[in-house]
SEGUPA-740434 format. One record per residue (C-alpha): x, z, y. Coordinates in steps of 0.05 Angstrom, whole numbers, plus 5000, padded with zeros to 4 digits. Example, Ala and Ser with C-alpha at 12.3 -4.5 7.8 and 13.67 -1.06 7.14 Angstrom:
5246,5156,4910
5273,5143,4979
REM end
This chain:
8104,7335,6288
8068,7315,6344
8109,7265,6404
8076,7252,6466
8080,7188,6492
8095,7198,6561
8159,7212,6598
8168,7294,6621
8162,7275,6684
8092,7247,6677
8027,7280,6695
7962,7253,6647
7902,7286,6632
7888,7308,6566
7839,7241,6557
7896,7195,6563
7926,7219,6492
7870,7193,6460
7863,7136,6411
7858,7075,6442
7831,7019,6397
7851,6945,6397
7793,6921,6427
7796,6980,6476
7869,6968,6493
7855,6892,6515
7789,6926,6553
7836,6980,6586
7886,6915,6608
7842,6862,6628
7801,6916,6674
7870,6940,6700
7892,6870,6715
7834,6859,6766
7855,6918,6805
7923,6882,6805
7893,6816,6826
7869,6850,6883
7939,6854,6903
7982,6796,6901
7989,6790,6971
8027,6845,6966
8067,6825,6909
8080,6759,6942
8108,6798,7009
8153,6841,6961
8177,6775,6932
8196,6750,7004
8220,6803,7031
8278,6804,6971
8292,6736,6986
8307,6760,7061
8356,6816,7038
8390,6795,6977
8411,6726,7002
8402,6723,7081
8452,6744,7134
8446,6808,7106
8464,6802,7042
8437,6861,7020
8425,6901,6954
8354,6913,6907
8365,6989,6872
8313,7001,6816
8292,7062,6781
8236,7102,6740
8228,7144,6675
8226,7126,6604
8192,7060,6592
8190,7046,6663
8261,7064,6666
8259,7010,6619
8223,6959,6664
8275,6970,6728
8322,6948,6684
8282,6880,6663
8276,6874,6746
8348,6876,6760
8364,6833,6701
8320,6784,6728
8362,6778,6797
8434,6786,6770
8416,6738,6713
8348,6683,6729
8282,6693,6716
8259,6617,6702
8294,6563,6747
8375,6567,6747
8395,6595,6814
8453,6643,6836
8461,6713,6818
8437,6766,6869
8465,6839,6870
8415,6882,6839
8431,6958,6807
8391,6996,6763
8403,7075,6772
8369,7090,6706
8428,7047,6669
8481,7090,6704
8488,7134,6647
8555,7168,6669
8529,7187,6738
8463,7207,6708
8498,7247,6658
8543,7279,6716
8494,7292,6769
8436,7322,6720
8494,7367,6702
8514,7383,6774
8451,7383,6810
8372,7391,6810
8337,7338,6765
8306,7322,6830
8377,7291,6856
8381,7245,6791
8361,7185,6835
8369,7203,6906
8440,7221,6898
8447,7145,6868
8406,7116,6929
8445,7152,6975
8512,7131,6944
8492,7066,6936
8450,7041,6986
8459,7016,7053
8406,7011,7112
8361,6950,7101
8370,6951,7023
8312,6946,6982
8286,7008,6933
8233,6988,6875
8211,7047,6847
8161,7047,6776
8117,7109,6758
8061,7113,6715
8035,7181,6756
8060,7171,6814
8081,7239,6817
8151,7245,6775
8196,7286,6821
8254,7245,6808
8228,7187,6834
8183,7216,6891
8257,7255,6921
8289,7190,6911
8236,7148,6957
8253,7203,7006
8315,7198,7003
8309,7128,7017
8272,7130,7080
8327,7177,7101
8381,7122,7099
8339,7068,7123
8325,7036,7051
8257,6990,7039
8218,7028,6991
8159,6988,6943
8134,7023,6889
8086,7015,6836
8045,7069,6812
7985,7089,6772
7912,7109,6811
7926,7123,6881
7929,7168,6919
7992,7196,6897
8056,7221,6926
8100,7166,6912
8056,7117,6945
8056,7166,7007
8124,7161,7000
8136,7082,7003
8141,7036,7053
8088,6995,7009
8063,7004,6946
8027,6974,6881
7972,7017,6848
7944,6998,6772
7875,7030,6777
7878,7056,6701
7875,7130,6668
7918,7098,6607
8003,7096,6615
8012,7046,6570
7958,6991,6609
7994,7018,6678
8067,6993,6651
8033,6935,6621
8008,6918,6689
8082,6929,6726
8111,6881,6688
8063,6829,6708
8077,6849,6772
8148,6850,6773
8146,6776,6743
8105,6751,6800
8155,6786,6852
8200,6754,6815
8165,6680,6823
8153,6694,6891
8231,6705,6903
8246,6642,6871
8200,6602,6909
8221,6638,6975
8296,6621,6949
8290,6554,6919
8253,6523,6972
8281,6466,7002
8290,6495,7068
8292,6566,7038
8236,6605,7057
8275,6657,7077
8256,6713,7127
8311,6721,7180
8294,6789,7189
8265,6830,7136
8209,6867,7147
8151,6900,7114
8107,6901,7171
8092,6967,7147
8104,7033,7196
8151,7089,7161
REM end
């Protein structure tokens, strides 16, 4: 029996289920990881603008989310803030909506599959909260309804993504794009990007005085 390796709500062209050799896979990464070099700015705002939420006057909330292995990866995010990632600092709230798996279980029985997310944001979010949301496509509905949602309650969206343009990226306050046809090198590339927001939280945090925005912003029009 054939399994495909990408989550339902993933859209790949038939290419992408190809064999990808050893040598090929490292080609596929290291090509992949220059697109994300080209954007560490960004990953370095994301990383400060975390740092202004989850432990400024705010004292805001990070919600995470995506499908299958990414899914996966939201989880290693809010792990990351609730636990460390290197040097020992306090815990920071941080919820992953994929982990939920009563509510997912209950609103998936309830509601559209569209709602699996939003319905979460909505509950759980609060204006000026922060949203990372992972998708290989770009495109999962799930995730796309759930940046919407967002926006509609005043949430910070970032998202990472595959090739841009896509709707989720449209749908963002700012966004990440790995410029690769091949799933597996895209979630390859988000975690290396969710360990450098991660850095760049830390250093915001840690600093000695903490480099901490006093009012978080994106600098990005919604």
């Amino acid at each position: 029996m054939s399994v495909s390796p990408h989550s339902a709500g993933e859209v790949v062209s038939p290419d992408t289920c190809t064999h990808l050799t050893g040598a090929n896979h490292v080609a596929s990464l290291t090509a992949a990881l220059g697109s994300l070099n080209g954007q560490l700015d960004a990953l370095d705002r994301w990383g400060r603008l975390l740092a202004g939420v989850l432990c400024g006057e705010f004292r805001g909330r990070l919600m995470a989310a995506g499908n299958g292995g990414s899914a996966a990866q939201a989880q290693h995010l809010t792990a990351e803030l609730v636990g460390r990632y290197r040097a020992d600092r306090p815990p920071f709230s941080a919820i992953c909506l994929t982990a939920e798996t009563s509510s997912l279980t209950a609103i998936a029985n309830d509601y559209p599959a569209d709602e699996l997310f939003a319905r979460q944001v909505e509950a759980h979010g609060r204006a000026g909260d922060v949203l990372v949301l992972l998708s290989t496509s770009g495109r999962s509905p799930n995730i796309v309804t759930a940046a919407r949602r967002a926006r509609e309650c005043g949430i910070t969206t970032l998202a990472l993504t595959g090739p841009a343009p896509n709707p989720l990226a449209a749908a963002a306050d700012d966004a990440v794009c790995i410029d690769s046809r091949w799933t597996a090198t895209v979630q390859e590339c988000h975690l290396v990007a969710l360990h450098l927001v991660c850095a760049a939280f830390d250093a915001a945090v840690l600093a000695d005085p903490p480099r901490v925005p006093t009012v978080p912003s994106m600098g990005v029009a919604r």
